[in-house]
N, C-alpha and C positions, 0 to 999 in steps of 0.2 A: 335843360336839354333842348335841343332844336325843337324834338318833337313838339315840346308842349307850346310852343309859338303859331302854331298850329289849327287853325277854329275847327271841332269837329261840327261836321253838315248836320248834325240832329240837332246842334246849337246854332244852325244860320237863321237870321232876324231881317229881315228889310233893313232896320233900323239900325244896325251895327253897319261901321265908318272902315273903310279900307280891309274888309276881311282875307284874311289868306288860310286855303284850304289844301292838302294834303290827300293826295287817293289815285287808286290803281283804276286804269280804264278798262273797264269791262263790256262797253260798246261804241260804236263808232259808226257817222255816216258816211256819205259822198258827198262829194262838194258840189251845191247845185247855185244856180243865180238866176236871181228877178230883173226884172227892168225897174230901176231906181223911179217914182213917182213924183219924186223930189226936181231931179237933174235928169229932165228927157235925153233919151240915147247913151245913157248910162247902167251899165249892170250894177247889184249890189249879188256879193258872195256869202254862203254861210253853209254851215255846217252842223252837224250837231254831236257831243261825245256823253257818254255817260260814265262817270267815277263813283267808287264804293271808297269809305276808309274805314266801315268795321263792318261785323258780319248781318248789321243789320240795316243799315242806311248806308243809299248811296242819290245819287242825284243827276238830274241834267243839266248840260251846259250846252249853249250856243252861243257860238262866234257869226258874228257877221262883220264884211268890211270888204276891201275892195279885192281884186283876183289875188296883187302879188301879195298880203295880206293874208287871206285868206287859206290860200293853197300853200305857201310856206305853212303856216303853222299848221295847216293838215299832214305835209310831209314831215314834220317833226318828231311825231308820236304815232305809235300805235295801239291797238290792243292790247293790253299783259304790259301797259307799259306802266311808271309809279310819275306822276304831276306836279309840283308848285303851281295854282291857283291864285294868282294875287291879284286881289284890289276888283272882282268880277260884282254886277250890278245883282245885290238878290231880290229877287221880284218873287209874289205870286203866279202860283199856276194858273193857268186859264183853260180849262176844258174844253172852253168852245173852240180855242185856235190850238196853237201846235200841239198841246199833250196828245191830242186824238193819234199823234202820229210820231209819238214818242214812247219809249219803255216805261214803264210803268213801275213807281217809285215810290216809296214811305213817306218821303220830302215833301212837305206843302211848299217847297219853293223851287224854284229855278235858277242855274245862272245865267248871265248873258255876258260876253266876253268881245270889248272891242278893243282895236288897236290905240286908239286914244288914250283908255283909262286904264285899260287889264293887261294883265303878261300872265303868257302859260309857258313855263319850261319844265325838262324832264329833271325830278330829282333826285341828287347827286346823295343824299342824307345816308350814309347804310344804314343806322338803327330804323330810320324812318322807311326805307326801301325795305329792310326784314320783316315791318311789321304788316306792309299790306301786301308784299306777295301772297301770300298764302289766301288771302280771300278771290282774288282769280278763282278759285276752285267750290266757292261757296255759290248754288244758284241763287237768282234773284228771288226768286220762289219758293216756296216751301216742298219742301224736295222729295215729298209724297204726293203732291200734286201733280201726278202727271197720266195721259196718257198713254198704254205700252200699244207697240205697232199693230196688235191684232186687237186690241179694241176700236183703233182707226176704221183698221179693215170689214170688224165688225160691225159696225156704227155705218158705214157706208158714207152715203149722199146725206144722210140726216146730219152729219158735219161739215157738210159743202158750205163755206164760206167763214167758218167760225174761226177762233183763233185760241188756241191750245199749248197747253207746255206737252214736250213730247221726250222721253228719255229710251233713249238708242246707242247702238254701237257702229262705229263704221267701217262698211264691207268692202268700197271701193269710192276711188274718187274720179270724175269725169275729165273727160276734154274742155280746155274751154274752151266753149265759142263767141267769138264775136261777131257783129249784125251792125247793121245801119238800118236806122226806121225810117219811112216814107219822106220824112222831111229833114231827111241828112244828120239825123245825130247818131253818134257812137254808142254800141252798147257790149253787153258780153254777159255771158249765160254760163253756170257749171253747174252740174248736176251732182250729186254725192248719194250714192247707196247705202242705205242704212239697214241695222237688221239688230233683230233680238231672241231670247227664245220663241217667241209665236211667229215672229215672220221673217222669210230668209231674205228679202229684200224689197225693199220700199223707198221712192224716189224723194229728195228734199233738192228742190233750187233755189240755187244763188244766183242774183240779179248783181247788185251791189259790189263794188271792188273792192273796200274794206274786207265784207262776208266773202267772199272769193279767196281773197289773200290769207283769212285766217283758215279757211279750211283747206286750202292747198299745203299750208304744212302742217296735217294730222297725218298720223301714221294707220292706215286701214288693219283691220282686227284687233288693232291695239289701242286702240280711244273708243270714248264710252262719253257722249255730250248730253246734255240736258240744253234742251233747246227749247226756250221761255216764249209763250207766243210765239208763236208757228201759227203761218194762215193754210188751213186746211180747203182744198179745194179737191173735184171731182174734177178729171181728165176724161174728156171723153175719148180720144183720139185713143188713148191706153185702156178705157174701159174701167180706170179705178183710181183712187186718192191719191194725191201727192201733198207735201206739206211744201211752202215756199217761205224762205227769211223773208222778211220785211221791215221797216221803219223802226217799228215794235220791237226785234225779236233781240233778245241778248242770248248769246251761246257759251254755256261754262264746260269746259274742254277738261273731261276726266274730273269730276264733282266730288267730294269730299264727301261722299253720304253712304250709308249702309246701302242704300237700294244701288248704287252706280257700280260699288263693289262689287256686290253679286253678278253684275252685267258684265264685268272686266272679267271675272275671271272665268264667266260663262266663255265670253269670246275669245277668252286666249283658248281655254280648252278647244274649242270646237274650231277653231282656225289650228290650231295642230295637230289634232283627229283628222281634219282634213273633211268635217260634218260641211262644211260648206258649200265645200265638192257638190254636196250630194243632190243642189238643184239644179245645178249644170246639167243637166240630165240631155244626152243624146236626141229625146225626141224634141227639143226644143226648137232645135233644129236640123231637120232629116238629112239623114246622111245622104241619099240622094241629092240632094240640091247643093251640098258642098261638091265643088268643081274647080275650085283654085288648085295648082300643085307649087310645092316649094321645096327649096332646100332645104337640108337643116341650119345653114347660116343667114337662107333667109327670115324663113320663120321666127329666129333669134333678131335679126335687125327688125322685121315688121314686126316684134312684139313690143322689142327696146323702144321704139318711138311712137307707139301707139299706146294710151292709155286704156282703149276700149278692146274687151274680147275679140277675139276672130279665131275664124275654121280655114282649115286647108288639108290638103290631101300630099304627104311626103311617103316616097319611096325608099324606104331607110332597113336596114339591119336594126334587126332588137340585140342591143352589147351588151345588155344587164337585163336578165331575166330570173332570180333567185327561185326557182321551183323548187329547188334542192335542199333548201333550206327548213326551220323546220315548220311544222304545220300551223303554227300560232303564226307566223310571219308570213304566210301566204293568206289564211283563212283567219277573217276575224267575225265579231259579234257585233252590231253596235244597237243601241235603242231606236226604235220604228220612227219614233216622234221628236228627238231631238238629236239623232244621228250619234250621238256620244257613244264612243268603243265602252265596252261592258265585255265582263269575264262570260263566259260563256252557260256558266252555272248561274247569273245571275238572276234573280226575284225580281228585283227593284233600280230605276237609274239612279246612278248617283249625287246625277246635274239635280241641282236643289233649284233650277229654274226650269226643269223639264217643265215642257205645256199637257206632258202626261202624267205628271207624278200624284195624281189623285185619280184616274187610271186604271185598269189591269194592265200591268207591265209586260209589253212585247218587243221581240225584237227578230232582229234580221242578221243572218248569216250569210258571208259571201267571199268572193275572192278581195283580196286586199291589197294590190301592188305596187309596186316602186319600178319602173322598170327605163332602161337609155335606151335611145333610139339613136344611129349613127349613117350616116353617108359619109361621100365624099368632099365634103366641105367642113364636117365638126359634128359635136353630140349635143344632142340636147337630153339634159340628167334630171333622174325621178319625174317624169312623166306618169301621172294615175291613171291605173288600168283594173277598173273593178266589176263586179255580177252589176246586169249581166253582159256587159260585154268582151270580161274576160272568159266566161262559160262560153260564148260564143268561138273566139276565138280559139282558146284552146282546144275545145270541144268535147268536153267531161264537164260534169258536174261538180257543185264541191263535196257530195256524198262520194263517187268515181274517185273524186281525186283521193281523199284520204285512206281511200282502199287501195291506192297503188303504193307498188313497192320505191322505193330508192332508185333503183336502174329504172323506171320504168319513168319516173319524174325525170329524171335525168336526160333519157331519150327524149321526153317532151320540151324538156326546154334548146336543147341541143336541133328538135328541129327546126325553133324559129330563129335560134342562133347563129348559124349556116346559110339561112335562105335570107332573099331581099322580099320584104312585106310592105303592101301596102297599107298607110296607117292613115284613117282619118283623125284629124287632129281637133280641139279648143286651144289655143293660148290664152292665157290670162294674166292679168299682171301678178307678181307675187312679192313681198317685202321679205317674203323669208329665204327666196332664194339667192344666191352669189349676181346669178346672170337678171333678176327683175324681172324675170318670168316662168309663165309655170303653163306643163301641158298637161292634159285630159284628152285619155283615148278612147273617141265615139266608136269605131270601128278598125278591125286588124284581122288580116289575111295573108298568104301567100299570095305574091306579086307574080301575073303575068308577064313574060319577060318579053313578049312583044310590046307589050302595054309599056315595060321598064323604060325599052329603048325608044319608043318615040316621043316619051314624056322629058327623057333626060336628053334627046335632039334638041328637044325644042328651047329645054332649061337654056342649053347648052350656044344656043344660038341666039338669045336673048342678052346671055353677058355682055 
């Protein structure tokens, strides 16, 4: 069979003659270039990738050679991609030079891969592509070793600077941006929110376009990464830790482990409860200083092409208000500590990742809503509207409310159904909705109608 033509990497020797090795790449750098020492006014290019071909060993390789060289075979492959390795130099590792700035391996050797002697291509083999897709998903690490986000948090500054495996779920991914440093090079920054049971979010940056690329296609609340080496540092600007990829860090996207399990399906739950919501929280930022006003078609286009939150203030009819309906679908329960909807008789949460479930179990009762909001331009649908700023607005309690009658709900919903209200708004991005984004209602009232008409002049004059 092909396969076995194949040298496995725990079998690589210095001493063995033209090897050829087989493996899925599970890290990758940028392309960067020296001044060649050899040939003054000369660059030399190189790179560096890391391949696994079983659950236990994987290895570095490094290319170096000249741009077109070099950047061709970078654009060849990616991460999650499967290799043919043939004919690469194996050397010893050296501690003192590059490992220091490399992932960290079982392998006492290295490759080195030049245009001269080595060829890398992607392989075409299925048997051989079956058998190492699946390790993508195995960490480099042992998959207990890790820190979770509130030991970060707990740990503080006594982790500024150190370098950590970190296993997280992702909550949201950033803008990216790009920069130019002082002496005209290119660069680019993304951010990625990350969150777990102990913490609702926590900042991880990517420098690297490799790391960029692969994390711009994860799906938020729905990946779960184990992230190998992470350089932890203290932000002072933000007043608390962030982690950042680096040189070091390999990222296994959705891990094959009991512990990552647990995290998946924590976050699918609580990203469908809607638990996430729940640090959005209004005072984050005060409804007085929101001063933007929008349509509803705007809001829909500035959230379409904005990856990052934002507030505005739309004059809308409520189309969808269910008050009517029955009381479990207006008023729910959920856990204090880890927001997870819970029966209302419940003892105990059932999230087996609660940060309370060793505890006295409590919880909180509130309104719970889905509700449209519509003007003269379109609707924007299931908007969240929950205690307390649905007790606000409506202005009963949810003890009040479950004491009214049927016509009496009815009349309540019927009055903000009728009238034009002003709403303070959040948008956020959302994967689960049709339109890719999602609102949260800070504040909602009936709309002064001199207020209506000079705000919708001015909308109106802006077109």
């Amino acid at each position: 069979m092909a396969a076995q033509t194949y040298l496995a990497i725990s079998e690589l020797h210095p001493n063995f003659s033209h090897p050829k090795v087989a493996g899925i790449i599970i890290g990758k750098t940028d392309v960067k270039s020296f001044p060649d020492r050899k040939n003054i006014g000369v660059d030399r290019f190189t790179f560096g990738f890391t391949v696994k071909d079983s659950p236990d060993f994987c290895i570095n390789v490094t290319a170096w050679g000249n741009d077109g060289y070099i950047n061709g075979l970078s654009n060849s492959f990616s991460i999650g991609d499967c290799v043919i390795i043939e004919n690469p130099l194996v050397s010893n590792k050296d501690p003192e030079k590059g490992e220091r700035f490399c992932p960290t391996t079982p392998s006492l050797y290295r490759l080195l891969v030049t245009e001269a002697h080595s060829q890398v291509c992607l392989c075409a083999d299925i048997d051989t592509i079956d058998r190492l897709l699946p390790l993508i998903h195995l960490p480099v690490k042992d998959s207990r070793d890790f820190y979770s986000l509130g030991d970060i948090v707990a740990n503080g500054q006594r982790l500024d600077g150190t370098v950590i495996n970190i296993l997280a779920a992702v909550k949201s991914i950033g803008e990216l941006k790009p920069f130019t440093t002082s002496d005209g090079r290119k660069g680019q920054r993304l951010e990625v929110k990350l969150f777990d049971d102990s913490v609702s979010s926590f900042p991880l940056i990517c420098w690297d376009r490799e790391a960029i690329q692969l994390v711009q296609t994860l799906i938020p609340k729905e990946t779960v990464l184990f992230i190998a080496d992470a350089k932890i540092s203290f932000d002072s600007f933000r007043n608390g830790m962030t982690a950042t990829v680096n040189s070091k860090t390999i990222i296994t996207v959705n891990p094959d482990t009991r512990e990552a399990s647990l995290l998946f399906s924590y976050a699918k739950e609580v990203s469908e409860s809607g638990a996430l919501d729940q640090d959005e929280k209004p005072e984050d930022v005060p409804v007085e200083s929101i001063t933007d006003v929008y349509t509803v078609s705007q809001l829909k286009q500035k959230g379409q092409e904005n990856p990052e939150a934002f507030f505005g203030i739309t004059y809308s009819f409520i189309s969808k208000l269910d008050l009517d309906s029955s009381v479990s679908k207006v008023i729910r329960t959920r856990c204090s500590r880890c927001k997870l909807q819970v029966t209302e008789d419940a003892h105990s949460c059932p999230n087996q990742l609660c940060p309370g479930r060793d505890q006295v179990f409590s919880a909180t009762t509130g309104f719970d809503l889905l509700v449209d909001f519509t003007d003269h331009t379109g609707t924007l649908h299931a908007c969240t509207l929950r205690s307390p700023v649905a007790e606000k607005a409506l202005g009963c309690t949810t003890e009040e409310f479950t004491s009214l009658t049927d016509d009496q709900r009815t009349t309540m919903k019927w009055k903000f159904l009728l009238e034009r209200c002003k709403i303070y708004v959040k948008i956020l991005p959302s994967t689960k909705m049709r339109s890719g984004i999602r609102g949260v209602v800070l504040d909602c009232s009936l709309a002064d109608p001199r207020e209506v008409k000079q705000h919708m002049s001015a909308l109106l004059q802006g077109l």
